[in-house]
N, C-alpha and C positions, 0 to 999 in steps of 0.2 A: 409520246416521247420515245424515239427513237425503240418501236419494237416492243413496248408494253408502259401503259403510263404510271410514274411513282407520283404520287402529290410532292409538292416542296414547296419552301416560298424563296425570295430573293437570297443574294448572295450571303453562304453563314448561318442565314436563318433557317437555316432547314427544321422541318416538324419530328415531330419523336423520335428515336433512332429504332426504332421497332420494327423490320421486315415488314413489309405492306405486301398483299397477297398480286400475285402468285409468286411471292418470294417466300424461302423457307426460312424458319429460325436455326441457328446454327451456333457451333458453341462460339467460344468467344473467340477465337484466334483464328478462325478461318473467314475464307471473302464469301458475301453474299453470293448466292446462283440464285438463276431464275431457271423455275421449272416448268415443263410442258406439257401439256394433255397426256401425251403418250410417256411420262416418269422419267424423260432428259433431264439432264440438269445442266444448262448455258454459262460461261460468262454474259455478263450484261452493264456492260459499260455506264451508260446514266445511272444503272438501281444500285450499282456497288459506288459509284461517287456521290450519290445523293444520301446512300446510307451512310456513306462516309462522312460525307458534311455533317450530317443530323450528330453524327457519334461528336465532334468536332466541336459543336455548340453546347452538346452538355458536357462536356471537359470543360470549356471554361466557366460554365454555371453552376457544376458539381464544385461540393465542398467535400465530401467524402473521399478520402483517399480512393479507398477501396472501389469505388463508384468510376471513379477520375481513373483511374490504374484501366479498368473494365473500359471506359470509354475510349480511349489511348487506342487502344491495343485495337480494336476493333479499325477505328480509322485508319491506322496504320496498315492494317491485314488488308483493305480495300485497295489500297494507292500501292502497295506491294505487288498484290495481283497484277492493278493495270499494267506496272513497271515490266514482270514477269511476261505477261503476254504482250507486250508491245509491237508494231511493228516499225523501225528505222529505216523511212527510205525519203529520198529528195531532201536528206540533211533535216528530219524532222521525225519526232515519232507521233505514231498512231495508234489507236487502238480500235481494234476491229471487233466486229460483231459475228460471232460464230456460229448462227443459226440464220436458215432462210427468211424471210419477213415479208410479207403482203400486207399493206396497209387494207381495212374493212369497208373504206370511202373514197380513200383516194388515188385513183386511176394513175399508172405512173410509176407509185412508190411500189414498187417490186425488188426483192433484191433475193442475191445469192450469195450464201456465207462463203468470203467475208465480206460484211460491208462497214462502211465510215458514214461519223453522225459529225455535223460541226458543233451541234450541242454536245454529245460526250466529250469533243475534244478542248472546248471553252471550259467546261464544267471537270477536266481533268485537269484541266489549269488552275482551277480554283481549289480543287483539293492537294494540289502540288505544292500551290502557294502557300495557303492558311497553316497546313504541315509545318513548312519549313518558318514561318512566322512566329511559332508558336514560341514562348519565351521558355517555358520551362520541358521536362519530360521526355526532350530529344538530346542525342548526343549530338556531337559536330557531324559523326559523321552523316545520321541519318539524315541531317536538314543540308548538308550537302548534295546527298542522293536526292529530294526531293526538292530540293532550288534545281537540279540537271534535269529532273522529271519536267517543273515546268517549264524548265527553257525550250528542254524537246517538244514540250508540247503546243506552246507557246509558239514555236517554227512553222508548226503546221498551218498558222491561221496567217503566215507568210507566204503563204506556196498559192498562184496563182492555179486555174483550172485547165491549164496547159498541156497538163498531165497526169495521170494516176496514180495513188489515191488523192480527190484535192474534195477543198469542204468551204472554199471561198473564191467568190466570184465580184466580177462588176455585170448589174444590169444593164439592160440598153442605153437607158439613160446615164452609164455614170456612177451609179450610185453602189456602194458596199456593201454586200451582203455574206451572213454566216449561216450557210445551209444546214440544217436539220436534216433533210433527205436531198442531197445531192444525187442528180440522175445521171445515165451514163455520157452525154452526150455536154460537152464544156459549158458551160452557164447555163443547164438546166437544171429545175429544179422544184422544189415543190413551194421555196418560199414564204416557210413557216414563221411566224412571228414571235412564238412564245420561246422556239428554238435559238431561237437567232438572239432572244435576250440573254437568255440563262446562260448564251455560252460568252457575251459582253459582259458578262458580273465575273466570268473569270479572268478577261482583259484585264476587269479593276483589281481583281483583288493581284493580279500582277504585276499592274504597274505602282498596286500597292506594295509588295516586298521587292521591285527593282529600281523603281523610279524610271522605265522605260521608257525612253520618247517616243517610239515604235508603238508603244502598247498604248500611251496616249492618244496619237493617231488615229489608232485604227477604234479606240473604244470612240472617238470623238467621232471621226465616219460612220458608224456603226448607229452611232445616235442619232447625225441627219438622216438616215436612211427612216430609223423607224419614226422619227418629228413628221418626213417627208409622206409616207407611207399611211399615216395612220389615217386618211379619209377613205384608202381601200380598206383597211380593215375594220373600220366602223360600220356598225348598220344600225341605223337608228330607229332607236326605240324596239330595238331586240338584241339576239345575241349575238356579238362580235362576228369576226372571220377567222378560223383558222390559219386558214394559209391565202395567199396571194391567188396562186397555180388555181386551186379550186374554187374557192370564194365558197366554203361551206359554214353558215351559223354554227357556232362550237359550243352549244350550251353546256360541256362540261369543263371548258376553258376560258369562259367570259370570265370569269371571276379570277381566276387566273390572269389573265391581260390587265383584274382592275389592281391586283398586288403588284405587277410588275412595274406597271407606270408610276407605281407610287414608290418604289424602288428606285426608277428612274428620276423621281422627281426630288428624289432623299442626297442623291448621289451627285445632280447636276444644279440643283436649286432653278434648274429652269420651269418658266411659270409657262414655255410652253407643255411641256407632260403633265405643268398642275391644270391647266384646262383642257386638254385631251380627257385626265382623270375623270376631272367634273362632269363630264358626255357620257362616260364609258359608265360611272354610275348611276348617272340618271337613266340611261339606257332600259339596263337589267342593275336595280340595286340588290348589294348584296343583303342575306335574309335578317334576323330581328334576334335581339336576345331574349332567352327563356326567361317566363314572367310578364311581356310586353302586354301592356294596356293597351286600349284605343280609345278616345274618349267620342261618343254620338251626341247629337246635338239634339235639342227634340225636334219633334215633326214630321214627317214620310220618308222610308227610305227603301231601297227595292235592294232585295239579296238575294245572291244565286246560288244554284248548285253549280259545279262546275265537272268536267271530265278530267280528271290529274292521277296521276299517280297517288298511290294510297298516302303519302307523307305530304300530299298537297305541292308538289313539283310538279313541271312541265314534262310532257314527255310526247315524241312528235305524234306517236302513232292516234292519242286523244284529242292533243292542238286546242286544249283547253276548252273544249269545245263546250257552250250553255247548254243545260240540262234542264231548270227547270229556274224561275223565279218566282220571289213572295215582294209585295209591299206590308208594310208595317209601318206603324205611328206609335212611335215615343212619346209620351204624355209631356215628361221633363226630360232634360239630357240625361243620361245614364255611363255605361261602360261597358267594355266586353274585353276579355280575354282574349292576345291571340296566339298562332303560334308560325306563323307564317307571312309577310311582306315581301309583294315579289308583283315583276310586271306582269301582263297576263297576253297572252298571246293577240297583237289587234287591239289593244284597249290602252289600260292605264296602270297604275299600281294600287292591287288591290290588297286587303285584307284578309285572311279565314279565321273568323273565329272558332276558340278551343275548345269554349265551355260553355253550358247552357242552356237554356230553350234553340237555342241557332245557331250551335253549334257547327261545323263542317261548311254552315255556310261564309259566303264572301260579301265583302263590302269595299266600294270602290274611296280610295283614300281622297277625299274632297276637304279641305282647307274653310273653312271650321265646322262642315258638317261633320264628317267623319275624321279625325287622325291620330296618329301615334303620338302618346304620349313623351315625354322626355327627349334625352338626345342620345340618337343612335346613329352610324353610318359615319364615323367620326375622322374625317382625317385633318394630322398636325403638318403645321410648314417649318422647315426649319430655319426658311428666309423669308417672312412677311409676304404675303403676297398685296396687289393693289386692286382698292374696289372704286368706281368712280359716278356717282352722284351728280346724272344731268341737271343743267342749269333751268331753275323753277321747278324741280321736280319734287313732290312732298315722299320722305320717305321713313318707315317705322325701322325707330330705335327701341330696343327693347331689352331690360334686366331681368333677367329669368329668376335672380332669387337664387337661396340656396335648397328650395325646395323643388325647384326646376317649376314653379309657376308665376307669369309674369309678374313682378314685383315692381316695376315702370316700366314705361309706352312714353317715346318723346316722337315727334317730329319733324325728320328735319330737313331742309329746304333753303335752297341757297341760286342768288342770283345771279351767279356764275357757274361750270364743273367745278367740281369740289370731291379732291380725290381725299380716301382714307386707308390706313393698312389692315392689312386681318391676316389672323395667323391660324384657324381652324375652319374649315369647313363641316358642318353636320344636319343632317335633319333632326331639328328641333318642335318639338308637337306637330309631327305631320309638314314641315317646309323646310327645302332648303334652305340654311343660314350661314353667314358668315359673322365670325367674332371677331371686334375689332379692337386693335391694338391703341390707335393712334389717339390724342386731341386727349378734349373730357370726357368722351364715350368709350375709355378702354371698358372691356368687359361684356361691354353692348352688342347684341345679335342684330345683321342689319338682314332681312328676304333678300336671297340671291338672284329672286326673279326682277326685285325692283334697281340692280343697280346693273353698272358693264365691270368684268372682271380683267383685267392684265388687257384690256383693250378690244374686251370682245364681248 
């Protein structure tokens, strides 16, 4: 993310407000810097907005004055900054990046301070907005200065690639795009995806405090772009794409792309992102809560050592690679401890168990040999989505109880399609499931393998 990655999740929800490395801690009234091998200390555009957000989210969830006062003051000292070093040119402001930056993969993104991010300048929009939204805490004047910040900023994502600095383009096709690493040459660029989001959540949260039609627009263009887009950045049954320009597997950003869609999905109620999501998780799911069971079936079952990183992650340079395997015979079903659920490079979704006699080792997740207990992997719709039950087709209905173990099994089978609604998607003992809203099966989990979702 433009020049060193901060974690964050969608618009507002930013994670802790805590300096994430190689940022410093610093007292409370001054703006984040990022610091450098050789003891520089930078502005840095995204890590002082995105601390900014963070601080932003616990002022409205802080109850403590004292806490609340602390959080204030911090988001403020960020959006101050950017304000302070802005640069005003083509009727827009910008904020530049004061240090030189070579991306570590991808060819291309080179730059010389200053350069422009169209994710800082989206995600300065969103700290400009939420500021001035905020009901209490600010005077007139301050939430005037920061309604002007985002308009300035907000201008920027106006400004064709015409001329310099610009951070928005149309591709060949037509289509809108919000550059993360804009190259020097007009509609080049590196065509980052997760870039291009974060800096569309500060569209909303703009045309959430202006009511913009402008800002409509372009979040609505911005959306068919990535609707349009997402079979290049899918890889299936592995990690995502980065960016467009390279097509590099971003194993530290697939999980990344799966918040973001769900973000998107929260935002537009389109069931197209709810089934892009559904791909992206199935793909690479995200990992398992501490405590997670497995339950084993009895009978033969072969378990590996694998090559992973010591935390049982992927990491290219071992590529998962098989080390060694055992079979074993379980007399009756039993259980195991695990601490990890995760695709395995070339294969399926396997298990490592935690604890044990087999320990460290893995088990490939097989539906009712092997699988995860309960429900994990959980996401809500906040518009029903639609499941649809081909004509003669027999399909498991299923109440899981309030112990999370099947408590009925019905049947059902219809001599026509026969559509239903569900409002959750989750892997439920090892399968994907959908919970349904509709008829006399609210509450009932139907396998997402046995039905077609929103028409697919």
């Amino acid at each position: 993310m433009g020049g060193g990655a901060v974690t964050a999740m969608a618009t507002g929800v930013f994670e802790s407000p805590t300096p994430p490395d190689p940022f410093a801690n610093m007292p409370r009234s001054i703006a984040l810097m990022k610091y450098t091998a050789d003891g520089k200390s930078y502005d840095h555009p995204v890590g002082q907005i995105q601390f900014g957000l963070g601080c932003i989210t616990s002022y409205r969830v802080e109850t403590d004055p004292t806490r609340k006062a602390v959080f204030l003051k911090r988001a403020k000292a960020q959006a101050d900054r950017l304000i302070a070093k802005r640069v005003e040119t083509r009727g827009a402001w910008y904020f530049p990046y004061p240090f030189d930056f070579t991306h570590a993969e991808h060819s291309g993104v080179v730059y010389k301070a200053p350069w422009y991010s169209g994710m800082a300048q989206g995600e300065a929009i969103s700290l400009f907005s939420q500021l001035a939204a905020l009901e209490d805490g600010l005077s007139a004047d301050e939430r005037a200065l920061y309604r002007s910040a985002a308009d300035g900023a907000f201008a920027s994502l106006l400004r064709a690639d015409n001329a310099n600095p610009w951070v928005v383009n149309k591709d060949k096709a037509g289509y809108l795009w919000i550059q993360e690493y804009p190259f020097k040459t007009a509609g080049t660029g590196d065509y980052t995806y997760n870039g291009m989001i974060f800096a569309m959540f500060g569209v909303w949260d703009y045309y959430g405090l202006t009511g913009n039609e402008l800002a409509a627009q372009l979040y609505d263009g911005a959306c068919t772009t990535i609707a349009r887009y997402f079979t290049l950045l899918r890889n299936p049954r592995w990690f995502s794409y980065y960016c467009q320009t390279h097509r590099i597997p971003a194993n530290t950003y697939h999980h990344h792309h799966i918040t973001l869609w769900q973000q998107l999905n929260w935002q537009t109620n389109s069931s197209v992102f709810a089934h892009q999501l559904d791909m992206l998780i199935e793909d690479v799911p995200p990992g398992v809560k501490a405590g997670s069971v497995i339950a084993i079936a009895a009978g033969t079952h072969t378990l590996y050592k694998l090559d992973t990183k010591a935390d049982g992650s992927w990491v290219k340079a071992k590529a998962d690679k098989i080390l060694s395997s055992k079979k074993v015979v379980f007399a009756r079903a039993t259980q195991a401890p695990i601490d990890m659920r995760r695709r395995i490079q070339g294969a399926g979704v396997w298990y490592r168990i935690s604890a044990g006699a087999y320990k460290g080792y893995w088990i490939g997740e097989a539906y009712p040999k092997a699988f995860l207990r309960g429900e994990h992997v959980t996401v809500a719709y906040r518009v029903p989505r639609t499941l649809t039950i081909a004509a003669n087709a027999s399909v498991e209905a299923i109440d899981f109880g309030t112990n999370g173990v099947a408590g009925t099994l019905k049947t059902l089978k219809y001599s026509e399609a026969h559509t239903l609604q569900f409002d959750r998607r989750a892997v439920v003992n090892g399968r994907p499931m959908l919970r349904i809203t509709s008829e006399e099966f609210a509450g009932y989990w139907i396998p997402a393998t046995q039905v077609t979702t929103d028409g697919h």
